[in-house]
N, C-alpha and C positions, 0 to 999 in steps of 0.2 A: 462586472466584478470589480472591486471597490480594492480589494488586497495588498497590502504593499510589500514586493518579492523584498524591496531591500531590508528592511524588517528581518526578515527570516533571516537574509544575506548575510549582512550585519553581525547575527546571532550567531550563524553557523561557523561564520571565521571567527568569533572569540571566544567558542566555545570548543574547538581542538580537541582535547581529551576528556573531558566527562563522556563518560556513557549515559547517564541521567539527564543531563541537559540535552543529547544528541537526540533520545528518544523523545522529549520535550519540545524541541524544534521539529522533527518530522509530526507530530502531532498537531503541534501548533499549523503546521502547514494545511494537513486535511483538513484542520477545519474551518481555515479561511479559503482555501477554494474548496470546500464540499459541493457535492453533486454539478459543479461548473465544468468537468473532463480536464483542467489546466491540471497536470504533472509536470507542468517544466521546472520548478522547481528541482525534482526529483531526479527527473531527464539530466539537467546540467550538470547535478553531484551525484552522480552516481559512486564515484571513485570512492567523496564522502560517507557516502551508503554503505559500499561494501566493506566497511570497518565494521559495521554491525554484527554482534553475535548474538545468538541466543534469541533471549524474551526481544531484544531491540529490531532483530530483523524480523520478527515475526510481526510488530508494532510497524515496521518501514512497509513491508509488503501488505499487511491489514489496510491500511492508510489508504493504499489503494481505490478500495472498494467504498472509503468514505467519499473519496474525490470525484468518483464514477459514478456515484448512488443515483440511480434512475436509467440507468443508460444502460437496459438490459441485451439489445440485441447483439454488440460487441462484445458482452463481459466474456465471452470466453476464449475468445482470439486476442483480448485486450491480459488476460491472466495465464495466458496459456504453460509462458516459460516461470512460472512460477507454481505450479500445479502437480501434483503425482504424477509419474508416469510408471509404466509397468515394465519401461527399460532401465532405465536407471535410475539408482538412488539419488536424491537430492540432499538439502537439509530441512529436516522435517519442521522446523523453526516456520523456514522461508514457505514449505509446503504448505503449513499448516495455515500461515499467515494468507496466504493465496487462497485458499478454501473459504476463511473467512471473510478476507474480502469479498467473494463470491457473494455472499450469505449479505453482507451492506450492499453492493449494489442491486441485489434483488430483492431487498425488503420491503415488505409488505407490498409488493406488485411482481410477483415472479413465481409463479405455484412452478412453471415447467423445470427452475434449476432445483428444486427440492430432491426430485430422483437422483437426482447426478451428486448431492452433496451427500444423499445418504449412501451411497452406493460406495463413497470413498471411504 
């Protein structure tokens, strides 16, 4: 992978407060490591992340599954804390977004997550 974290880096510190740019840089990020499994991006700013509301977490946590895309036997241990659960409510943003990722890392090679995505 070719990628340069400082790039994003860079971006992310002078970009502070925009919420449009913030989803812009997580973006930008999946699709320079897509389908490579590298989150460390992600890993290291978390803190940054969880400024995220709304459409922008669900874009942070979709992202996911662009970065994952092929690497189906973990996707569900890999999403798990971002997923429904039947104890407690989450934010249906982040939920939603975790669904979706699913839905990228199994695409077009994953018939067996289909039951589980419809079921949600």
């Amino acid at each position: 992978n070719n990628a340069d974290k400082l790039i994003l880096q860079n971006t992310k510190d002078t970009i502070q407060r925009s919420s449009i740019c913030h989803s812009a840089t997580v973006m930008a990020n999946s699709f320079m490591y897509a389908g490579t499994t590298s989150d460390e991006f992600l890993r290291e700013n978390v803190e940054w992340l969880g400024r995220a509301t709304n459409w922008a977490k669900f874009t942070a946590t979709a992202s996911l599954g662009c970065i994952h895309n092929g690497h189906e036997k973990e996707a569900l241990n890999l999403m798990s804390s971002y997923l429904p659960k039947d104890t407690t409510a989450g934010s249906a943003y982040s939920e939603g977004g975790g669904l979706y990722a699913l839905g990228l890392i199994h695409a077009n090679h994953g018939r067996e997550i289909t039951e589980y995505l419809l079921g949600q």
